[in-house]
N, C-alpha and C positions, 0 to 999 in steps of 0.2 A: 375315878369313874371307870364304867367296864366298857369295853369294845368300843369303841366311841364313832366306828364307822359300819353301825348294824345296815344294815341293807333291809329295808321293808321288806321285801319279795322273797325275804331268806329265813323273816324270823316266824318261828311256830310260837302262839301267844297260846298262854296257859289258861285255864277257865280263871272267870274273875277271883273267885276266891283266894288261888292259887299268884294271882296276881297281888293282890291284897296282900295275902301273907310274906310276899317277896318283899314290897317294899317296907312294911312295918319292922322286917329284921332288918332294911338298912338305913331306918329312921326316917321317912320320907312317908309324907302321911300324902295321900290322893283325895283329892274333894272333886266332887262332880255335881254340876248344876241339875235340876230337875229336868231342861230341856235335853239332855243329853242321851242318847238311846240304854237300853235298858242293860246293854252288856257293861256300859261305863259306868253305868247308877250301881250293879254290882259289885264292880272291882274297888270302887272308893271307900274309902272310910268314915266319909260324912255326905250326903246327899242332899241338896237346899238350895232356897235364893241365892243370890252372888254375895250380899252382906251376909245372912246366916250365916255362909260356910268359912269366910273370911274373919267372921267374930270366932269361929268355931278353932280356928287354923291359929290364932290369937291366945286361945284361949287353952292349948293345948303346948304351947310353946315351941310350936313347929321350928325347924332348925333347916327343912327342906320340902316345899311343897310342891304338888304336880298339880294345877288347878285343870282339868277337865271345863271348860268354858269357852267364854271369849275374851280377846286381850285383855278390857276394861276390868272384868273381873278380877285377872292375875294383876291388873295393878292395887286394885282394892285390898285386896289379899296382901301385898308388898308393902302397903300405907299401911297397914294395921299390924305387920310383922315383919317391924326393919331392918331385923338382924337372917330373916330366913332368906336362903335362894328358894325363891319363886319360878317355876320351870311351867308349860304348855304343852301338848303333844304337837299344837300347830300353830305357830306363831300368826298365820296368812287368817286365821278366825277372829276377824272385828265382828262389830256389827252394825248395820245399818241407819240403829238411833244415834248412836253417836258418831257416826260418820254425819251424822248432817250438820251438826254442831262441829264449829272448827275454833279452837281458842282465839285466832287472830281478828275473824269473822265474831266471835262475843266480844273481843272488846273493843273493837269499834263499835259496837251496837249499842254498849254501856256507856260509850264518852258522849255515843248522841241523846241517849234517853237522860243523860245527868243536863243536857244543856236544855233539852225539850222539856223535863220536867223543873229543873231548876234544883233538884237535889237528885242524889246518887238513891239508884232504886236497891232493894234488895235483891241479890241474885241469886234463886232458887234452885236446885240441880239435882233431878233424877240419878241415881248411883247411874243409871247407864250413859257415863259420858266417860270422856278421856280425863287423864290425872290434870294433863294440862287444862282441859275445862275446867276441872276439882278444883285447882288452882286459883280461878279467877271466880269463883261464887262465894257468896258467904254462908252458906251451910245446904248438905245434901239432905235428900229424902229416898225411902223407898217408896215403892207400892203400897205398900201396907202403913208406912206410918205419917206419908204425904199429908193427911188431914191436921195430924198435931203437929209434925213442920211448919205447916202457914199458918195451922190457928197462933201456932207462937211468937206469931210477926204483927205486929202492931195494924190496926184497922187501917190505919188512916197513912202508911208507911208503903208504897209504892212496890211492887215484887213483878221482878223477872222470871220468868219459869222459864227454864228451859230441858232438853231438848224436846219432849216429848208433848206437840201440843194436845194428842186426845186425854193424856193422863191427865194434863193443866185444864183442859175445858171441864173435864167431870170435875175438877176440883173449884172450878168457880163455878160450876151448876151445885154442887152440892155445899159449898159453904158460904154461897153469896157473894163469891169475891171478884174482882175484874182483876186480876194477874194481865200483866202483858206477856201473852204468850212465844215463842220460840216456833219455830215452821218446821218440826222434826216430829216423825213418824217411824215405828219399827214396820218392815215393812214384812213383815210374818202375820202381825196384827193387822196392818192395814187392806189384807187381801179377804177378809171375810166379807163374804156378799148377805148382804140382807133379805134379798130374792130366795138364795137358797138353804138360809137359815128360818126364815119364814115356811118355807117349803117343809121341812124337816121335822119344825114346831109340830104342823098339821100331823103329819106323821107318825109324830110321837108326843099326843097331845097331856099325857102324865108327864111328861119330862120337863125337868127344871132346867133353864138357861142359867149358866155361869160363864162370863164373860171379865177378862184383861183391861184396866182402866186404860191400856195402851189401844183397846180397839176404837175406832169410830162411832161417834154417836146414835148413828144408828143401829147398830150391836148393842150396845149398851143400852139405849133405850127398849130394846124388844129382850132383854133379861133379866130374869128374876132376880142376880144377885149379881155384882159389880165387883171384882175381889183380886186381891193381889194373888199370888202363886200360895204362900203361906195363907192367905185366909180360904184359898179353895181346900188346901188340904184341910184346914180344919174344920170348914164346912163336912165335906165326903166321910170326916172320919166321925163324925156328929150323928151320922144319916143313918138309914135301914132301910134295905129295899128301894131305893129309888134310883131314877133313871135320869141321868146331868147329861145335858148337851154342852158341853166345855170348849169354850172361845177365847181356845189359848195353847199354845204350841203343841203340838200333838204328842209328843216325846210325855208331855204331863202326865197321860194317862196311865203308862207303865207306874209310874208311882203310885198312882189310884187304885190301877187296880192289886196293887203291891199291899198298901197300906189300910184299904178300903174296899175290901173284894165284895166287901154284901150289898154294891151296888153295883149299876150298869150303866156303861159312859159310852157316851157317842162322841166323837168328835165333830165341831163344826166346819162345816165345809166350808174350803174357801171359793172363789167366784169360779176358778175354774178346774180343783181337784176335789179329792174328798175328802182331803184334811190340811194343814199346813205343817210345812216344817221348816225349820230357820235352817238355810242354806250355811251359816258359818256354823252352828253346834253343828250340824253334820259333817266338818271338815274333821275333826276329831273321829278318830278311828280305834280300837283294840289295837292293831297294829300300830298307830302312831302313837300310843301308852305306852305300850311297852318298849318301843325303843327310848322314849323320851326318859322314859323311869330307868334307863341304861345310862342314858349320856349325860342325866340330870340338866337338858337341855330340850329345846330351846330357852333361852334366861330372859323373863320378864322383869326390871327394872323400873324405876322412876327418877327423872334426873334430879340430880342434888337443887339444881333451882327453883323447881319445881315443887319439891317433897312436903317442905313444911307446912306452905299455903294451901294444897292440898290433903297433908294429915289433919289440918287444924277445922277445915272445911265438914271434912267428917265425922271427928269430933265433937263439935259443934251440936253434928246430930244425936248422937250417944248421949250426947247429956241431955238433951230434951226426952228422947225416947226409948 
């Protein structure tokens, strides 16, 4: 490792590109989430969902990765490539959904729901949870492939969703299913007012709503289209000339309008700014890249008790989807 005591305040960061090609000569591939600002979507080498870029880092046979995200992610990333050191620019970037979800708090909830229902429910788990929650479910989902997750559980067989109840509510409004849901909310998504998305609509009455199956149902209900991160972009890149009011982290938009310039994105407002942005991807800096890609640290792990009940969890999903 070089200088292992860089000083933020000292170091001059190079334009992304410049950054990109530093770490590619010392085998160290960067992946950066979509919600991430537009200077980290640069400097990376692969740009996407937390699973996309984890299957991406997998798939590539990374030997040392820098996840631009938040923790859960760099664990995803860690389960799927158990021989790479997995590094962070900012260790202190959780997130909120899975902060509400605590593994101790699931499995007390699972010993009562096995005694209340009389058999052990199936427990269902949004990638955005801790490895420890990964741990105790019996297989994960994204956004995008949530619907063949549960279609793949038997009608009549009992399923825990957790943490994310507005993604589990769309999912029993749109597949008929009573999942018992989990009382966990991102709360990036949860700040969209309907008042001033309504307002906006008026506004911009050619504009299509695409809204996060993580937002509340009343978002959801007032948009045109209900989409993971992956199904938006491939909606916008589908498109021509049209105008997306987008109900979902604002940082999205630089990839839109990246990948998808021949159209016009508005962000949707939340209740009281005029767009949102998730407080821990913003913890992550150019400057906290570039030192991290120095000290090949912070180091994201998954404890060895842990590991397998949560690789297998994952897996799980992979082979359905």
């Amino acid at each position: 490792m070089e200088n292992d005591t860089l000083d933020l305040d000292l170091l001059q960061v190079p334009e992304p590109f410049a950054i990109r090609e530093w770490a590619t000569e010392r085998g160290i591939l960067i992946l950066a989430h979509s919600y991430q600002d537009g200077f980290l979507q640069e400097a990376a080498h692969f740009v996407g969902d937390s699973l996309e870029l984890a299957r991406k880092a997998a798939a590539a046979n990374a030997k040392s990765i820098c996840f631009c995200g938040v923790h859960f992610m760099a664990e995803t990333a860690k389960l799927l490539s158990p021989s790479a050191r997995v590094f962070v620019p900012d260790m202190d970037a959780g997130c909120s959904l899975a902060d509400s979800c605590k593994a101790d708090d699931l499995k007390k909830y699972q010993h009562h729901l096995t005694e209340k229902l009389g058999k052990r429910p199936t427990t269902v788990a949004y990638v955005n949870c801790s490895a420890a929650v990964k741990a105790l479910c019996d297989i994960i989902c994204t956004s995008g492939n949530a619907r063949e997750v549960v279609e793949s559980i038997p009608e009549n067989q009992p399923i825990l969703f957790v943490p994310d109840k507005h993604l589990g509510g769309w999912l029993n409004e749109t597949l008929g299913r009573e999942m018992i849901l989990w009382n966990g909310a991102c709360e990036v998504h949860e700040l969209f007012s309907i008042e001033t998305l309504n307002e906006m609509k008026a506004q911009h009455p050619d504009a299509k709503v695409m809204s996060h199956p993580e937002c509340p149902k009343p978002i959801r209900d007032a948009s045109d289209y209900v989409l993971g991160t992956a199904g938006m972009l491939r909606l916008v890149k589908e498109s021509n000339n049209q105008t997306f009011i987008v109900g979902t982290e604002a940082n999205m938009i630089y990839r839109f309008e990246k990948e998808a310039p021949q159209n016009t994105y508005i962000p949707a407002p939340g209740a009281s700014c005029a767009c949102n942005l998730c407080p821990y991807m913003q913890m992550n800096t150019p400057e906290k890249l570039w030192k991290a890609l120095h000290e090949q640290g912070p180091e994201v792990d998954v404890p060895a008790e842990l590991f397998d009940d949560a690789q297998r969890s994952l897996l799980r999903m992979l082979e359905i989807v």
